[in-house]
VEXDREN-2710 file (C-alpha; in Angstrom, 1 decimal):
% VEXDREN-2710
k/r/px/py/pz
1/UNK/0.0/0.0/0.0
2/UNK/2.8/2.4/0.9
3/UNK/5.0/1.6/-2.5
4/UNK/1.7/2.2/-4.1
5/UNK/0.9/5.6/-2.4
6/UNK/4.7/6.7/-3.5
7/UNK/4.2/5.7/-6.9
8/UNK/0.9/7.5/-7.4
9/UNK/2.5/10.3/-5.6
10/UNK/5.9/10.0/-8.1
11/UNK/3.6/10.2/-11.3
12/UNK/1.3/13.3/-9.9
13/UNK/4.7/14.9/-9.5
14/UNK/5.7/14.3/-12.8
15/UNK/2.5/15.5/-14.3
16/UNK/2.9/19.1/-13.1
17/UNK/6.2/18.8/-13.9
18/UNK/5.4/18.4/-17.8
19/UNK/2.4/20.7/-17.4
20/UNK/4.9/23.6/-15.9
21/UNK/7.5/22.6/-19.0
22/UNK/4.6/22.8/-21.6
23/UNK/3.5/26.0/-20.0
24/UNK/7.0/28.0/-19.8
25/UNK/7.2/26.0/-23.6
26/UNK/4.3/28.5/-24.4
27/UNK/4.9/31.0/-23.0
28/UNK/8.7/31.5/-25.1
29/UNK/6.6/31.3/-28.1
30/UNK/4.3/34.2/-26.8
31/UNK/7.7/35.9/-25.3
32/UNK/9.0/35.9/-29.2
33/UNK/5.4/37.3/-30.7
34/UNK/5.0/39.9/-28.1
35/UNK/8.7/41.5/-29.3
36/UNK/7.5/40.5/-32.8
37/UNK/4.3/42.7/-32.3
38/UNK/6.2/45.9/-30.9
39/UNK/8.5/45.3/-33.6
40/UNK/5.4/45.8/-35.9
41/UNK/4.1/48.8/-34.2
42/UNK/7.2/50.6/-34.1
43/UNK/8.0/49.5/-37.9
44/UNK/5.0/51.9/-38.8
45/UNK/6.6/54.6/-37.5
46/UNK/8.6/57.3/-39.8
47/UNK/12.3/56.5/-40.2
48/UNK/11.8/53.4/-38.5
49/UNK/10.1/52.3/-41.4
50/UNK/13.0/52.1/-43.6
51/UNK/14.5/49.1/-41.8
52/UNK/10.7/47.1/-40.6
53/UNK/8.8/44.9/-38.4
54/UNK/11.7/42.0/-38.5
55/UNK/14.8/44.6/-38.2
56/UNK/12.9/46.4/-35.5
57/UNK/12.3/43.1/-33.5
58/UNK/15.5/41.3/-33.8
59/UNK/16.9/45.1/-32.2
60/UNK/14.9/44.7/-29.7
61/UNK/15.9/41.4/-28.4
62/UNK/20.0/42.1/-28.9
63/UNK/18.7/45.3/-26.5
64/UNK/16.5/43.0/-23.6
65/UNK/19.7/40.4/-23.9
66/UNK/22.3/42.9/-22.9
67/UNK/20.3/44.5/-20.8
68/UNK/18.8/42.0/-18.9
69/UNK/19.9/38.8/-19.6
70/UNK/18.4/35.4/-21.7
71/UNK/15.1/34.6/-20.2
72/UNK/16.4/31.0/-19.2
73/UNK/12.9/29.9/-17.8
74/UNK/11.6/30.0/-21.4
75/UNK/14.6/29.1/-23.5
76/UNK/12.9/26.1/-24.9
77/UNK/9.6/28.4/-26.1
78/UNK/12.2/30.9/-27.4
79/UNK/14.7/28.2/-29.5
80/UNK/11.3/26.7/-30.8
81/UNK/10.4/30.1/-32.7
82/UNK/13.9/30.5/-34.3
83/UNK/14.0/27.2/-35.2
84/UNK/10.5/26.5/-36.5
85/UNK/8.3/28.9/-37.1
86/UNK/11.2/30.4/-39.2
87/UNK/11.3/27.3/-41.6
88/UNK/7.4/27.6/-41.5
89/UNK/7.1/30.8/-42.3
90/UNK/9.6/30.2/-45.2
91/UNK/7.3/27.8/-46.4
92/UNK/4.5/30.3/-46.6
93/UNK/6.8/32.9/-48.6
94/UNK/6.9/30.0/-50.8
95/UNK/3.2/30.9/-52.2
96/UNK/4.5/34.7/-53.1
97/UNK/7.4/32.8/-55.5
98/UNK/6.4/32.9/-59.0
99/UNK/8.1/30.0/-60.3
100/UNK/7.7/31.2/-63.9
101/UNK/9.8/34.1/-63.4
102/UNK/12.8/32.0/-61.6
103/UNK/12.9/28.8/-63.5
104/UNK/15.6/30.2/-65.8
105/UNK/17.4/31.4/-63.2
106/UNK/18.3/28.8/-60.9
107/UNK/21.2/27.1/-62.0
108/UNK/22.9/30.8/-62.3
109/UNK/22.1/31.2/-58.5
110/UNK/23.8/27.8/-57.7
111/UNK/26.9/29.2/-59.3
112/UNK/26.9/31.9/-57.3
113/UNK/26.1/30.3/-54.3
114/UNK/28.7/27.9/-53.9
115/UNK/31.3/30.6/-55.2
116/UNK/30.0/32.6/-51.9
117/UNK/30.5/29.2/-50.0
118/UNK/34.1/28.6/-51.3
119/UNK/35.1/33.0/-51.1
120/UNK/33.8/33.1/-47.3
121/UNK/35.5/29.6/-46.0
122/UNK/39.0/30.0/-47.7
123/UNK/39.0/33.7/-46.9
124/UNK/37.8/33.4/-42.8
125/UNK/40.7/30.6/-42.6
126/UNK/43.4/32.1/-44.3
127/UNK/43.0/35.4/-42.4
128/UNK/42.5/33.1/-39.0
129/UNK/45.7/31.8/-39.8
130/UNK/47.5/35.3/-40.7
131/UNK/45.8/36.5/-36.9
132/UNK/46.7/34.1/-35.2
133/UNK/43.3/33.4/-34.1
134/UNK/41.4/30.3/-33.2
135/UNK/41.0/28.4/-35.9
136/UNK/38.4/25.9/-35.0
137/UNK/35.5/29.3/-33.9
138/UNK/37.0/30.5/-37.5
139/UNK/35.9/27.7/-39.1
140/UNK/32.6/27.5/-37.9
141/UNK/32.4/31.8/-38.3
142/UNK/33.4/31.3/-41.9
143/UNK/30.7/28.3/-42.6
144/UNK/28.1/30.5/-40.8
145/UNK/29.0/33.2/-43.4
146/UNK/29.3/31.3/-46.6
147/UNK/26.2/29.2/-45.6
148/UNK/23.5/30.2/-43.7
149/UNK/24.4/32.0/-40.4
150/UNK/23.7/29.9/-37.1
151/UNK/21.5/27.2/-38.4
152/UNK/24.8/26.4/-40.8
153/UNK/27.2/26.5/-37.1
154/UNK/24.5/24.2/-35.2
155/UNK/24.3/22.0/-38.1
156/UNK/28.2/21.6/-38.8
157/UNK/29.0/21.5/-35.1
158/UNK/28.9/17.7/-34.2
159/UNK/30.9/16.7/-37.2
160/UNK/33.5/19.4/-36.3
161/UNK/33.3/18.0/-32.9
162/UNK/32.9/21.7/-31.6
163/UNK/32.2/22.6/-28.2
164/UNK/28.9/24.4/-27.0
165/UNK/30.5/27.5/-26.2
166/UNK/32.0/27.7/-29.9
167/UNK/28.9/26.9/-31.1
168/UNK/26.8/29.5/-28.9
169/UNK/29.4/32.5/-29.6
170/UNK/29.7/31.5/-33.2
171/UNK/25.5/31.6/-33.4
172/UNK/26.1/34.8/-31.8
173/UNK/28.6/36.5/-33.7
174/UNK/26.7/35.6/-36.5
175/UNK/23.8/36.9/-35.5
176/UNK/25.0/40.7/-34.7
177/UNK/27.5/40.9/-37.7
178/UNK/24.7/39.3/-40.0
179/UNK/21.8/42.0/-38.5
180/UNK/24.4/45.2/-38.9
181/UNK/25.2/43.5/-42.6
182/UNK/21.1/43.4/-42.9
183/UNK/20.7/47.4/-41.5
184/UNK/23.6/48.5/-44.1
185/UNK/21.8/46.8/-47.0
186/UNK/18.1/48.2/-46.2
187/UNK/20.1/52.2/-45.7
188/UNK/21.7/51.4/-49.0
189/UNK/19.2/49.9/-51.0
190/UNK/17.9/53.3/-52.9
191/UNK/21.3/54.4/-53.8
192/UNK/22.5/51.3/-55.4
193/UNK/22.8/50.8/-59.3
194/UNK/20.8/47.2/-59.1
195/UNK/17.5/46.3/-60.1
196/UNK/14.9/45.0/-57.8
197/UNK/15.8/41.5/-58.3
198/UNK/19.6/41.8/-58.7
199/UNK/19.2/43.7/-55.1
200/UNK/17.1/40.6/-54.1
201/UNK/19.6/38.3/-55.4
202/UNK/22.9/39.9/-54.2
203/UNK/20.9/40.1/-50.3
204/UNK/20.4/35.9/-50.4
205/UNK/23.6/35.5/-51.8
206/UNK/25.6/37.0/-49.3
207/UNK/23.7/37.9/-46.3
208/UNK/24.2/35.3/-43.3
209/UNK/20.8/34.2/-42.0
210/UNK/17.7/33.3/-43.8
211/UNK/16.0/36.2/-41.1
212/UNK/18.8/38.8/-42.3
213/UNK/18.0/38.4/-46.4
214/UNK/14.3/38.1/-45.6
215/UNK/14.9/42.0/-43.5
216/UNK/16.7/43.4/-46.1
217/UNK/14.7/42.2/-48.8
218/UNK/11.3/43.0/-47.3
219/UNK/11.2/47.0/-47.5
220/UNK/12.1/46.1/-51.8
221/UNK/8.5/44.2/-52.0
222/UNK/7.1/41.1/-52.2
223/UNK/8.9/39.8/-55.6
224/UNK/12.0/40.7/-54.2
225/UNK/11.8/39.0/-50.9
226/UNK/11.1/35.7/-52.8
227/UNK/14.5/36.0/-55.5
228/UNK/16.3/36.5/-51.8
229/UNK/15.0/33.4/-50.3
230/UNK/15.3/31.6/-53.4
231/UNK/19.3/32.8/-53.8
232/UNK/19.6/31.8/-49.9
233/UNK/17.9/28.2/-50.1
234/UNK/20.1/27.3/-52.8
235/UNK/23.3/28.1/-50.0
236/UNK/21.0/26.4/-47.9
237/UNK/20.8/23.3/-50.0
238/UNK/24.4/22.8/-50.9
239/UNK/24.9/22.6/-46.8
240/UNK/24.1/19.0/-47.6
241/UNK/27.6/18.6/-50.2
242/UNK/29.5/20.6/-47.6
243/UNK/28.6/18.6/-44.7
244/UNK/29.4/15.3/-46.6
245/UNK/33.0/17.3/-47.4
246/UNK/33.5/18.4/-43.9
247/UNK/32.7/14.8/-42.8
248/UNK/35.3/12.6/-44.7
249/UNK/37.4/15.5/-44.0
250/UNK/37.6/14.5/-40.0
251/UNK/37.3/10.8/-41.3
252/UNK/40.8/11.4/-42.9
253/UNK/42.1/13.4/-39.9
254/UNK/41.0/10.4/-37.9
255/UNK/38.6/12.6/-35.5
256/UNK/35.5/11.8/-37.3
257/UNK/33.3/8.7/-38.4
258/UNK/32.6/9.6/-41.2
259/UNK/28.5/9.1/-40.9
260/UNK/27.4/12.2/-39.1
261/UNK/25.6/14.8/-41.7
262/UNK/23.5/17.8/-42.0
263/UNK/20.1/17.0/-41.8
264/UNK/18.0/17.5/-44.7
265/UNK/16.5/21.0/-45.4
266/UNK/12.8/19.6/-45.5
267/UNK/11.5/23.3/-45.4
268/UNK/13.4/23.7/-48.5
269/UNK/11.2/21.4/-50.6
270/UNK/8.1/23.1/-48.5
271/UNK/9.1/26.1/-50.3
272/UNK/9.4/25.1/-53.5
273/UNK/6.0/23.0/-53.4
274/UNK/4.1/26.0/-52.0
275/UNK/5.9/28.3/-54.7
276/UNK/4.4/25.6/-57.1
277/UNK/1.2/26.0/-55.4
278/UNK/1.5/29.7/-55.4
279/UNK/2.5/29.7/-59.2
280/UNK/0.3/27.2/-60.8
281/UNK/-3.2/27.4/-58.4
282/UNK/-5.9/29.7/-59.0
283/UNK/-5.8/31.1/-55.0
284/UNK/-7.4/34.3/-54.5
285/UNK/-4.9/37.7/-54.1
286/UNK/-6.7/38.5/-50.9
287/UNK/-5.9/35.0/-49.2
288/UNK/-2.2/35.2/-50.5
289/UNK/-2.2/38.5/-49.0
290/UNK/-3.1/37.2/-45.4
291/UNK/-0.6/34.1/-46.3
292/UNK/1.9/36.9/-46.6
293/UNK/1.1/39.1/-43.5
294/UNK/1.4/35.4/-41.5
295/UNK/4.4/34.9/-42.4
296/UNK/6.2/38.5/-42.3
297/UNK/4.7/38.4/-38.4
298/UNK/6.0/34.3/-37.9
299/UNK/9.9/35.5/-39.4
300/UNK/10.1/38.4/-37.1
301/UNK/8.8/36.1/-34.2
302/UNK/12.1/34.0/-34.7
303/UNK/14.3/36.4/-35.4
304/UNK/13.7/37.4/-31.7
305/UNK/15.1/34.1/-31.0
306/UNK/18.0/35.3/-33.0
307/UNK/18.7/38.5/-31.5
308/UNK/18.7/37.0/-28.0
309/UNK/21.8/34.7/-28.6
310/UNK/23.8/38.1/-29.4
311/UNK/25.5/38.6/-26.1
312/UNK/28.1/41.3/-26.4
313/UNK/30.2/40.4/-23.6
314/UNK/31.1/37.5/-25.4
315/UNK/32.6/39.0/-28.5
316/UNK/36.1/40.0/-26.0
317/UNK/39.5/37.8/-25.3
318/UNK/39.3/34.5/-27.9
319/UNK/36.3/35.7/-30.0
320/UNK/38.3/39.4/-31.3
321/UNK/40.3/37.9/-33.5
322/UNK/38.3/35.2/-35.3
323/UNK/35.4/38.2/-35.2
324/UNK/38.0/40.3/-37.7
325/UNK/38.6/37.4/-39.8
326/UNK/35.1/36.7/-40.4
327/UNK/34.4/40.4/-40.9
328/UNK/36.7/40.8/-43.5
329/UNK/35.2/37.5/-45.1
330/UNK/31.7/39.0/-44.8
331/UNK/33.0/42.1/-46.6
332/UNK/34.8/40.8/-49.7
333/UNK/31.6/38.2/-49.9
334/UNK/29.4/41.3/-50.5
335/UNK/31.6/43.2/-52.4
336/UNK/32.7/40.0/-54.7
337/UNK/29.1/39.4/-55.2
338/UNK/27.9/42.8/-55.6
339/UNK/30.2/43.6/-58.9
340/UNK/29.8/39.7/-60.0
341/UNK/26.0/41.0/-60.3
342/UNK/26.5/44.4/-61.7
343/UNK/28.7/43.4/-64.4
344/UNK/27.1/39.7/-65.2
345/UNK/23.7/40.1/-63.9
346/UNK/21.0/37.5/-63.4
END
């Protein structure tokens, strides 16, 4: 009767247990669109309308992380957001793709995408190596930047064997160089002699999140958001090559197995089915409309969860050097691929 009693008591325990989880679980997600929905409102505002709602909110969050601190409590609500509702809203922006006017396109973007890749790894390294810095963060900074940003570091990080706290500064670094990269482009998006979809193009090609080219693509309108995300998903997809590379490459060293991957980017091919949908299905403007306005709010919920893994502090001592190194790389990426798009186009 007693073992009985202690059991029943044991499983009661564990039932508010998982009920508190679910409900701090909740409550990160709300934490992200409460930021996401001041981010809105203040994106309506003169001036701060030039850089809108996602900008706005991922600000916001570097701001309540210095300031205050990462709301631990909630850290699995919070990581949720930038994880998954990014890749779901993605798949939304899919329906605002016209297919038609890419098709002829693509394999171009490729090229340029995995010359991005191979400028922003060799260049990170070899000025890691001239700095003295440490090479291993540089690595992982200079896949982050020829990739895409921290999802890249996360996903490359077991079969580097990295530690966490390479991993977390890395996702951090990235994250504030990416968003002052993403706050440059929207300032000099008027003055710049690209079209609409060359601007589009040269933002996915060699910004460093998916959240950073969606920003800076945004204020340029719908059809230029979706030539961004298309140029960025292809640097997305050849994450799956690279990781393959990167994993016979520790097999060799003999600090690897040689089975570990990337997983597959299943929101990729979301995209590109709802793009199909978008292209090809008679849906009604006014529900695309609301498909879009779902997703805009869903990308600036994660980019909160972005913006909080920038913590300053940890830029100083180890992190200096490889941060020059990778901001160096970042620079020549978008100057490389700036002119590569002036003078050859799309």
């Amino acid at each position: 009767m007693w073992f009985q009693a202690k059991e029943s008591l044991g499983f009661q325990n564990a039932l508010v247990i998982d009920e508190e989880r679910r409900n701090r679980f909740i409550i990160g997600i709300l934490f992200t669109m409460a930021f996401a929905s001041t981010g809105t409102w203040l994106g309506d505002f003169p001036g701060i309308n030039r850089i809108g709602a996602m900008l706005s909110a991922i600000l916001l969050a570097v701001i309540y992380r210095n300031l205050i601190g990462y709301p631990e409590i909630i850290r699995e609500g919070i990581q949720f957001s930038a994880r998954y509702l990014m890749r779901f809203a993605i798949v939304l922006y899919g329906f605002k793709l016209n297919i038609d006017m890419v098709l002829n396109k693509g394999g171009m973007l490729l090229v340029y995408d995995a010359m991005i890749i191979v400028i922003a790894i060799t260049t990170t390294m070899l000025l890691a190596k001239l700095f003295k810095a440490d090479l291993n963060l540089s690595l992982l900074l200079g896949i982050g930047t020829g990739v895409c940003g921290a999802a890249a570091i996360a996903a490359v990080s077991p079969i580097l064997k990295a530690n966490d706290e390479d991993t977390a500064i890395g996702a951090g670094i990235i994250a504030l160089i990416g968003t002052i990269f993403a706050l440059t482009y929207t300032f000099l998006m008027p003055v710049l002699p690209l079209s609409a979809d060359e601007y589009g193009v040269w933002s996915g090609v060699s910004l460093h999140e998916i959240a950073h080219v969606a920003a800076a693509s945004m204020p340029a309108g719908q059809d230029v958001l979706a030539m961004g995300l298309l140029a960025k998903l292809g640097r997305v997809f050849l994450l799956i090559p690279l990781s393959l590379i990167l994993s016979l490459w520790m097999k060799h060293k003999g600090e690897g197995e040689g089975n570990q991957s990337a997983p597959f980017p299943w929101f990729l091919v979301g995209f590109m089915l709802t793009s199909l949908a978008g292209t090809y299905l008679p849906i009604p403007d006014v529900v695309l409309n609301e498909i879009s306005k779902a997703s805009s709010f869903l990308l600036a919920a994660a980019m909160v969860g972005l913006g909080l893994n920038v913590h300053l502090s940890s830029l100083r001592n180890r992190a200096l050097r490889p941060l020059g190194a990778m901001i160096i790389a970042s620079v020549l990426v978008s100057v490389i691929s700036f002119f590569t798009l002036l003078w050859f186009g799309l």
